[in-house]
TORZAGU-902544 format. One line per field, with one value per atom (N, C-alpha, C): residue in three letters; x, y, z. Coordinates in nm, 4 decimals. Atoms other than C-alpha are relative to their C-alpha. Layout:
! residues N
torpa: [ALA,...] $
X: [X,...] $
Y: [Y,...] $
Z: [Z,...] $
! end
This chain:
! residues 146
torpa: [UNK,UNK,UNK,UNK,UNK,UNK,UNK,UNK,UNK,UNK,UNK,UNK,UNK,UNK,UNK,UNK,UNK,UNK,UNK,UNK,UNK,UNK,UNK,UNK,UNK,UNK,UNK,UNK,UNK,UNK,UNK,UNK,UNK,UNK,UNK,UNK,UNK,UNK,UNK,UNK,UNK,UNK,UNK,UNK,UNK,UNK,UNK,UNK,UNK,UNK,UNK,UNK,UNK,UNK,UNK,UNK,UNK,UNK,UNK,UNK,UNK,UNK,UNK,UNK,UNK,UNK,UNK,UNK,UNK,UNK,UNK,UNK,UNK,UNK,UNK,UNK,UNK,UNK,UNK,UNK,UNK,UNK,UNK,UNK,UNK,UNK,UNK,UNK,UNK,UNK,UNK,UNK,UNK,UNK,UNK,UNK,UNK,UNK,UNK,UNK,UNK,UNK,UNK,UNK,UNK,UNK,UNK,UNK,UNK,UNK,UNK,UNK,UNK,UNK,UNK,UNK,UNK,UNK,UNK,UNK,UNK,UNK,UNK,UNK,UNK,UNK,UNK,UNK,UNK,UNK,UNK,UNK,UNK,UNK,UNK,UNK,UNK,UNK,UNK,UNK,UNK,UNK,UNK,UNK,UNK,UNK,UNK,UNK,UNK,UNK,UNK,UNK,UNK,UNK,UNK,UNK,UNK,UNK,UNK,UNK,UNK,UNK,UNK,UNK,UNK,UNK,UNK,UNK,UNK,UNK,UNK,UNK,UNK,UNK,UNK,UNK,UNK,UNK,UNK,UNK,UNK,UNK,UNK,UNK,UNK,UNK,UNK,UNK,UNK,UNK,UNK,UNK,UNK,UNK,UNK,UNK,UNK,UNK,UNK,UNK,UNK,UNK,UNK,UNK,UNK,UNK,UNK,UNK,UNK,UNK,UNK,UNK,UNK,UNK,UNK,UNK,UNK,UNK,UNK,UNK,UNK,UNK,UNK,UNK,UNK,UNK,UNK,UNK,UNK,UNK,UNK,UNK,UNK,UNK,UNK,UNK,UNK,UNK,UNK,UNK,UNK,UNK,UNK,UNK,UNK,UNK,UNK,UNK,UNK,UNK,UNK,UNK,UNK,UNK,UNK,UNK,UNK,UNK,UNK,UNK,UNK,UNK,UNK,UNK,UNK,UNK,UNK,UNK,UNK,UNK,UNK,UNK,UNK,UNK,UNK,UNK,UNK,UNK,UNK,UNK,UNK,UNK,UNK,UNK,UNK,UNK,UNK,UNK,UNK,UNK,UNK,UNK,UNK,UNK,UNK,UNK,UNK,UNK,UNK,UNK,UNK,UNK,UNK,UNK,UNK,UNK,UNK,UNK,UNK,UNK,UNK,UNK,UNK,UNK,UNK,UNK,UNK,UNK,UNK,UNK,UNK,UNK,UNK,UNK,UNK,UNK,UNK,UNK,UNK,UNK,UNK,UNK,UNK,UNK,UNK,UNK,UNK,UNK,UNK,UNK,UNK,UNK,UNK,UNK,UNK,UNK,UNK,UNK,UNK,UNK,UNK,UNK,UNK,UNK,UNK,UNK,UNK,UNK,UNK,UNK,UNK,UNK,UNK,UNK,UNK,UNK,UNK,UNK,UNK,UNK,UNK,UNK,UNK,UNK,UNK,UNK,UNK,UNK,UNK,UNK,UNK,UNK,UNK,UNK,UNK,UNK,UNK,UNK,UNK,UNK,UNK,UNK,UNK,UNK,UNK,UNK,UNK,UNK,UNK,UNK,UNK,UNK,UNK,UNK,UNK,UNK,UNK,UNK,UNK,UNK,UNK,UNK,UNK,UNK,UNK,UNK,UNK,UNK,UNK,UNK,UNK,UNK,UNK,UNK,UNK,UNK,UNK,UNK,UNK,UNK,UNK,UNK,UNK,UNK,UNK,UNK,UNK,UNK] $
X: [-0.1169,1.0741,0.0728,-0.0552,1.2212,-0.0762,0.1037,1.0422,0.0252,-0.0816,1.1167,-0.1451,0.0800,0.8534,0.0215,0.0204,0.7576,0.1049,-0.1008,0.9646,0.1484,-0.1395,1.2490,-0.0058,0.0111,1.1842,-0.0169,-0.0328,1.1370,0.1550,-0.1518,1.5120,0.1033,-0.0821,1.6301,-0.0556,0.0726,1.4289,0.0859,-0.0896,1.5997,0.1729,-0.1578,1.9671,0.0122,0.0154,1.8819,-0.0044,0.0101,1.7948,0.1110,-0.1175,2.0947,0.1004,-0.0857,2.3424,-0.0409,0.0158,2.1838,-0.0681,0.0510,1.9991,-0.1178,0.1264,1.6801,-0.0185,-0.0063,1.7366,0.0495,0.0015,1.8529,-0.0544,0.0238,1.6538,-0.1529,0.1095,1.3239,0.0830,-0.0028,1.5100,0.0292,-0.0584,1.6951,-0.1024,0.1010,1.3856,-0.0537,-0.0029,1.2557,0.0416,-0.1091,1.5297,-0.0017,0.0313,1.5230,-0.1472,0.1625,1.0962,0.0528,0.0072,1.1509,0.1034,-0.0761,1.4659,-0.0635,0.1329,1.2346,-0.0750,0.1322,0.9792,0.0426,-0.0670,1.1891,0.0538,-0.0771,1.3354,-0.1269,0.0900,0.9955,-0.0848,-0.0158,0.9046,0.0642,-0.0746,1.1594,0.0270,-0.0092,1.1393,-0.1714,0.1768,0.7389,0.0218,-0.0087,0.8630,0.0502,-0.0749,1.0966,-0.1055,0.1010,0.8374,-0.0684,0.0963,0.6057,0.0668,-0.0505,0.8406,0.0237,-0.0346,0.9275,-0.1500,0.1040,0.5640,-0.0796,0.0405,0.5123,0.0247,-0.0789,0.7709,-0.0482,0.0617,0.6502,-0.1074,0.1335,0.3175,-0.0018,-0.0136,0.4594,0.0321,-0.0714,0.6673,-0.1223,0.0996,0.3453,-0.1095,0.0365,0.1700,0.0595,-0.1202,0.4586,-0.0666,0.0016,0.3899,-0.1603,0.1269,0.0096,-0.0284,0.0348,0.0512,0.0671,-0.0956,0.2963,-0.0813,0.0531,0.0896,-0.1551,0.1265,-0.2397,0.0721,-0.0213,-0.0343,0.0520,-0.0496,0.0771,-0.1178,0.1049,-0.2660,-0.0804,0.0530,-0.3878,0.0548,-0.1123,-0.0925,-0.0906,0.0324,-0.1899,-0.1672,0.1196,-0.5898,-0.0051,0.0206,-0.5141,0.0494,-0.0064,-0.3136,-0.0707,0.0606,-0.5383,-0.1497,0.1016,-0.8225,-0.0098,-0.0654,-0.6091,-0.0040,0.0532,-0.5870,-0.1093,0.1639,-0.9599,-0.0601,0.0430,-1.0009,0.0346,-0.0846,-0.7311,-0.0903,0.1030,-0.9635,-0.1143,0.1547,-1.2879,-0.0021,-0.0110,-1.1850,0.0131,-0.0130,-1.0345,-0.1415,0.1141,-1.3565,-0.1385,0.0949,-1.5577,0.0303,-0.0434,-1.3500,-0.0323,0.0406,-1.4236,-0.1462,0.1362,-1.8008,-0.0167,0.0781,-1.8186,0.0534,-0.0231,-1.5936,-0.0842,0.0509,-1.8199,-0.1482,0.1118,-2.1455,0.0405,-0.0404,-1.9966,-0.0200,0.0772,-2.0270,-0.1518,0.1372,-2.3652,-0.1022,0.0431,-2.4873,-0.1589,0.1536,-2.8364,-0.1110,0.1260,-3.1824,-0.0739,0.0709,-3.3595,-0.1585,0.1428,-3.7000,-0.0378,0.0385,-3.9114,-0.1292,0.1054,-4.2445,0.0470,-0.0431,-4.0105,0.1446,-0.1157,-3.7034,0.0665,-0.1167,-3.4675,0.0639,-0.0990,-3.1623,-0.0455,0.0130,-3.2597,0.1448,-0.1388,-2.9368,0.0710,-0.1275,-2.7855,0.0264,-0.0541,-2.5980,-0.1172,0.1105,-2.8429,0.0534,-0.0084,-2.8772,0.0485,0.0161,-2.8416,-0.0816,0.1244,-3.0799,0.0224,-0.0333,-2.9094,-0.0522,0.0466,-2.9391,-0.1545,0.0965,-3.2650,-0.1109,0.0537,-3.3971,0.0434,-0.0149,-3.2163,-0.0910,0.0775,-3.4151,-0.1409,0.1573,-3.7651,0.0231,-0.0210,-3.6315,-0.0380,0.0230,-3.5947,-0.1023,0.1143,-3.9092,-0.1183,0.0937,-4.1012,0.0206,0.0228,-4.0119,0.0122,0.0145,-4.0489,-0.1462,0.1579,-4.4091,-0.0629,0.0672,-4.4586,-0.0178,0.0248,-4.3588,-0.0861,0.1179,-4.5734,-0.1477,0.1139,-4.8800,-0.0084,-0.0354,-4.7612,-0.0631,0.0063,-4.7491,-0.1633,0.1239,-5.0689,-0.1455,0.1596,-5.3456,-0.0202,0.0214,-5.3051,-0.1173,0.0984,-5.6168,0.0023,-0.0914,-5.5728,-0.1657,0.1665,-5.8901,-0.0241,0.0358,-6.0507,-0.0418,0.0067,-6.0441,-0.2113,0.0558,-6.3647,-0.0730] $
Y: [-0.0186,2.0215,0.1261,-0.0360,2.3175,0.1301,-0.1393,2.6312,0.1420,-0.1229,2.9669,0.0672,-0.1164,3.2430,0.1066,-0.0835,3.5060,0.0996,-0.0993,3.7927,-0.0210,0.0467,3.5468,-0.0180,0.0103,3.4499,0.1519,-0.1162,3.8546,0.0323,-0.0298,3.8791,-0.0490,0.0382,3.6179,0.0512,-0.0854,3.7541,0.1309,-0.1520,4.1022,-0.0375,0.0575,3.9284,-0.0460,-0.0073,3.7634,0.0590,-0.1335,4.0598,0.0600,-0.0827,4.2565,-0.1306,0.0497,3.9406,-0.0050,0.0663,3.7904,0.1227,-0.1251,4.1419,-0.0809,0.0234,4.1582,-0.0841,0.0779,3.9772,-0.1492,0.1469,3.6333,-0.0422,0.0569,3.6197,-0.0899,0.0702,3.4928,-0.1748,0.1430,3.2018,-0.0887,0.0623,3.1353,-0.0676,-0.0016,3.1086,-0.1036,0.1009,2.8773,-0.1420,0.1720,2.5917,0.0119,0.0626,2.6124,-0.0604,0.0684,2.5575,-0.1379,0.1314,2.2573,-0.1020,0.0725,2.1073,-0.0411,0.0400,2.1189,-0.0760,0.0892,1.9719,-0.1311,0.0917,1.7295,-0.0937,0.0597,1.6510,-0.0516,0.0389,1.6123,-0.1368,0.1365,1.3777,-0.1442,0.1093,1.1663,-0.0684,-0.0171,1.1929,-0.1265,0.1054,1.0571,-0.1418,0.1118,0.7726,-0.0809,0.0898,0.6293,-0.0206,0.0094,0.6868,-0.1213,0.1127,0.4796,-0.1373,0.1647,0.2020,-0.0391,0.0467,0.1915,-0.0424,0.0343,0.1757,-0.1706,0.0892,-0.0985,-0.1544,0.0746,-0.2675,-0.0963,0.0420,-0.2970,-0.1148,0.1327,-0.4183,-0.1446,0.1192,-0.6599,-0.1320,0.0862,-0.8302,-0.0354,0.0761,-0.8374,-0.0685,0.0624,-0.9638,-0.1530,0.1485,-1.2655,-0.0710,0.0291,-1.3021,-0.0677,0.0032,-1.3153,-0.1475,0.1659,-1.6031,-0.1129,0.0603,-1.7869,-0.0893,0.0788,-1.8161,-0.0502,0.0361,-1.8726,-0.1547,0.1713,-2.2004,-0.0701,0.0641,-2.2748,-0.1080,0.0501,-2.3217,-0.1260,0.1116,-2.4999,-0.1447,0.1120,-2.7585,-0.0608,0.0372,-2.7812,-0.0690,0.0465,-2.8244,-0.1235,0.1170,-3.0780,-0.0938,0.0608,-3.2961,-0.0212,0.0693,-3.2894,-0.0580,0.1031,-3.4064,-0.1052,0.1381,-3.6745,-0.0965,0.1166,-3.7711,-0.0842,-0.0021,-3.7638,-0.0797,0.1350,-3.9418,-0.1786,0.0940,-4.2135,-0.0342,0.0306,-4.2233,-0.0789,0.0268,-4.2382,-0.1495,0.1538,-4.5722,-0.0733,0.1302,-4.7387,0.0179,0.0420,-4.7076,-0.0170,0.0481,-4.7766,-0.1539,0.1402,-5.0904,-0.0963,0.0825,-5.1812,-0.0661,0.0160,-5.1395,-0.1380,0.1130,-5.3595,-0.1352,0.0977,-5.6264,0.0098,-0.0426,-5.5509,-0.0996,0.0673,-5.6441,-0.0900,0.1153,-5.9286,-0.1001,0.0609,-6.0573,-0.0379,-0.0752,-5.9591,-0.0762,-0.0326,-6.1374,-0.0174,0.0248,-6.1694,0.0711,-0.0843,-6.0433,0.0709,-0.0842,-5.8021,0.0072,0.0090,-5.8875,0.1128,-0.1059,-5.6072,-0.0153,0.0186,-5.7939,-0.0082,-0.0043,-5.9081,0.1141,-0.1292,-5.6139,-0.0887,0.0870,-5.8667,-0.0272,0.0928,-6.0174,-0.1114,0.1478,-6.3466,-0.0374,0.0141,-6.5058,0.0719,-0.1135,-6.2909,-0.0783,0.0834,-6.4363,0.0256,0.0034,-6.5519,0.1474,-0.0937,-6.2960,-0.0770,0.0541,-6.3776,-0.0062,0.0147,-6.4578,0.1744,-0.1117,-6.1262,0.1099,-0.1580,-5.8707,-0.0210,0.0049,-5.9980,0.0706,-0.0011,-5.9297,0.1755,-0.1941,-5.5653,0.0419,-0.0339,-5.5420,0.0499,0.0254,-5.6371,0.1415,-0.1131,-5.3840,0.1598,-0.1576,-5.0471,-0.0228,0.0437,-5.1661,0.0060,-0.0640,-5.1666,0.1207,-0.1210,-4.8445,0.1002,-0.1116,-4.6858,0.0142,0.0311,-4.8076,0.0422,-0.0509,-4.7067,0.1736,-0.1387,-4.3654,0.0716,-0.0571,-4.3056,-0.0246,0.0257,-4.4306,0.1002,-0.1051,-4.2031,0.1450,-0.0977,-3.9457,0.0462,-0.0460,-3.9490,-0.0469,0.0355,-4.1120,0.1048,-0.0880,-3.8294,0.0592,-0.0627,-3.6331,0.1170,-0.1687,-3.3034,0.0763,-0.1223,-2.9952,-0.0092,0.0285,-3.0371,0.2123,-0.1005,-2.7046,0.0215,-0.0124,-2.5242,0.1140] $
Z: [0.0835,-1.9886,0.0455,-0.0158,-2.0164,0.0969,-0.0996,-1.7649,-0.0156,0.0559,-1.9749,0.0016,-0.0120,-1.8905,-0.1762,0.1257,-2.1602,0.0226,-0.0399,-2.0230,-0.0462,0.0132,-2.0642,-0.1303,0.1358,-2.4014,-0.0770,0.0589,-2.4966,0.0233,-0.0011,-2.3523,-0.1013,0.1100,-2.5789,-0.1209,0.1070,-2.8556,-0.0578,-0.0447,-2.7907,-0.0481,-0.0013,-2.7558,-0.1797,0.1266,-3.0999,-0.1005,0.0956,-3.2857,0.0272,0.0395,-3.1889,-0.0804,0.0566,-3.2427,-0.1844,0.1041,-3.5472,-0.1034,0.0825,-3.7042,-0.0834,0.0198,-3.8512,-0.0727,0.1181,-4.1996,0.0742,0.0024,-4.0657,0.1588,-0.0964,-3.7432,0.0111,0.0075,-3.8822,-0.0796,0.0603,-4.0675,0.1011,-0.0724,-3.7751,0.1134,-0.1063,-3.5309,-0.0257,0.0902,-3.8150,0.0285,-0.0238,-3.8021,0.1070,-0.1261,-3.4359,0.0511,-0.0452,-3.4432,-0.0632,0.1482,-3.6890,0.0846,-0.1072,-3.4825,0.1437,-0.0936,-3.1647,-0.0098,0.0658,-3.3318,-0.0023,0.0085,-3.4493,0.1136,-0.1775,-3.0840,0.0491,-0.0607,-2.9649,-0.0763,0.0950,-3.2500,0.0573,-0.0142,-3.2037,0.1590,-0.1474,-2.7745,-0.0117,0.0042,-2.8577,-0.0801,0.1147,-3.0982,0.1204,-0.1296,-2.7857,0.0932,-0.1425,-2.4898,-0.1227,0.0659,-2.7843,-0.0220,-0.0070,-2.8609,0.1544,-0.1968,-2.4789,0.0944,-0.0492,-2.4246,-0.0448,0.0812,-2.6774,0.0614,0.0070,-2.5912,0.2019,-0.1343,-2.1730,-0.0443,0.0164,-2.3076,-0.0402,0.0961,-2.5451,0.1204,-0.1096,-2.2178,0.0664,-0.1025,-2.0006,-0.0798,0.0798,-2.3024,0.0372,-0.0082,-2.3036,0.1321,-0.1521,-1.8880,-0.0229,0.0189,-1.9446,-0.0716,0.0691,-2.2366,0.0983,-0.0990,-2.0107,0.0893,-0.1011,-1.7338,-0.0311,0.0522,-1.9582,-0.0298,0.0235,-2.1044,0.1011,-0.1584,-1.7629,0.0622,-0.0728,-1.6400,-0.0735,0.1099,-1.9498,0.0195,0.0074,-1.9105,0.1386,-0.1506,-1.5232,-0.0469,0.0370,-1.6345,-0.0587,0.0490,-1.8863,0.0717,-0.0891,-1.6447,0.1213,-0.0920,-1.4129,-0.0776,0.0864,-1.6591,-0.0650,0.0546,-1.7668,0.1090,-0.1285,-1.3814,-0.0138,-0.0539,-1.3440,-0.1350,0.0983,-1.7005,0.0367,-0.0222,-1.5640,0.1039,-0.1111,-1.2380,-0.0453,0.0826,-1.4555,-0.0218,0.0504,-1.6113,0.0648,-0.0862,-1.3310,0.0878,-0.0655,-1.1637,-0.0774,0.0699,-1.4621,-0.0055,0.0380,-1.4988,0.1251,-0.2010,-1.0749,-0.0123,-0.0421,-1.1043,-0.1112,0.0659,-1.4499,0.0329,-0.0355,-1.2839,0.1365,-0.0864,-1.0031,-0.0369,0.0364,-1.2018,-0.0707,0.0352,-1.3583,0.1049,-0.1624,-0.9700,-0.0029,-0.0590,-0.9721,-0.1335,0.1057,-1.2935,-0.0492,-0.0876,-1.1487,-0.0664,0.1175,-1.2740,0.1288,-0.1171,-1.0628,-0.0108,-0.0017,-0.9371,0.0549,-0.0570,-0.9310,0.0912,-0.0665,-0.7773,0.1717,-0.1675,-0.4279,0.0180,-0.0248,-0.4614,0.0212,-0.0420,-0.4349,-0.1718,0.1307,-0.6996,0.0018,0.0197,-0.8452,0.0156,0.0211,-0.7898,0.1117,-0.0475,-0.5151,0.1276,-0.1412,-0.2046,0.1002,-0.0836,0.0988,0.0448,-0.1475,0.3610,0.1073,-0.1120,0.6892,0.0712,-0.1114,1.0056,0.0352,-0.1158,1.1972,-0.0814,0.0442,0.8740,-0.0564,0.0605,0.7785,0.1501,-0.1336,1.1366,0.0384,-0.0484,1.1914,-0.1319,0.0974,0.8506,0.0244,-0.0315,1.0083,0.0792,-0.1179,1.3012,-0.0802,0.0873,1.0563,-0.0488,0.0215,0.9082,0.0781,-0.0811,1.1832,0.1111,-0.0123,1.3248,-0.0612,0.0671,1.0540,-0.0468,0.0268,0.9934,0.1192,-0.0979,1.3597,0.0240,-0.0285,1.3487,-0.1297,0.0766,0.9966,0.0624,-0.0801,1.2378,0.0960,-0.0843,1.4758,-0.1000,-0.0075,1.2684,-0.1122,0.1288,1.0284,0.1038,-0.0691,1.3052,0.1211,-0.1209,1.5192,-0.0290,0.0203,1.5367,-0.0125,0.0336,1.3629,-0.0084,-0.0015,1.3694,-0.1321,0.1414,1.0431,-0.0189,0.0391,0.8818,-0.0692,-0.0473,0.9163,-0.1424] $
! end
């Protein structure tokens, strides 16, 4: 604010007393503390509404882009609901195809379209090398712990 040293303030002090004389220089000193005061008061009330008033705006910005995202979230959970169904609705027209009983003694559908010669045969194929490499890997002869 203002940058008035003591020295300087005894000058006006000094200047005061001769103009204004002894009897009206304490009242006068007075209404200038109290006016000050007052200035500074009212200087802190502005910086505070001016402070208020910032927050309040990035407050606003903050909700904004909170219901922004919400909006964005729920549309896309509406997608992904809209998704949900049409591929709940695929699979049960799906098993409607399918309306077969599942044997659990041969792993097969009662009811389910033949196979063929070719996939029944690449069948036997994965089948037996997969039965070869568990032979492989368990008849090996391992050191019997001791």
């Amino acid at each position: 604010m203002l940058d008035i040293g003591f020295s300087e303030l005894l000058l006006i002090a000094g200047v005061g007393l001769i103009v204004l004389g002894p009897k009206r220089l304490p009242v006068v000193t007075r209404t200038v503390g109290t006016l000050l005061g007052r200035a500074q008061r009212y200087v802190a009330d502005v910086k505070g509404d001016i402070q208020r008033q910032m927050e309040l705006e990035e407050l606003r910005k903050v909700q904004q882009s909170v219901s922004d995202l919400g909006a964005s979230i729920e549309k896309t959970v509406s997608g992904l609901e809209a998704e949900a169904q049409a591929l709940g609705s695929e699979v049960s027209s799906g098993l409607d195809d399918f309306s077969s009983v599942y044997d659990k003694k041969s792993g097969l559908f009662i009811g389910a379209p033949a196979r063929s010669w070719t996939q029944e045969q690449a069948d036997l194929r994965v089948r037996d090398r997969v039965r070869a490499r568990l032979r492989r890997r368990f008849l090996v002869k391992r050191p019997r712990d001791l």
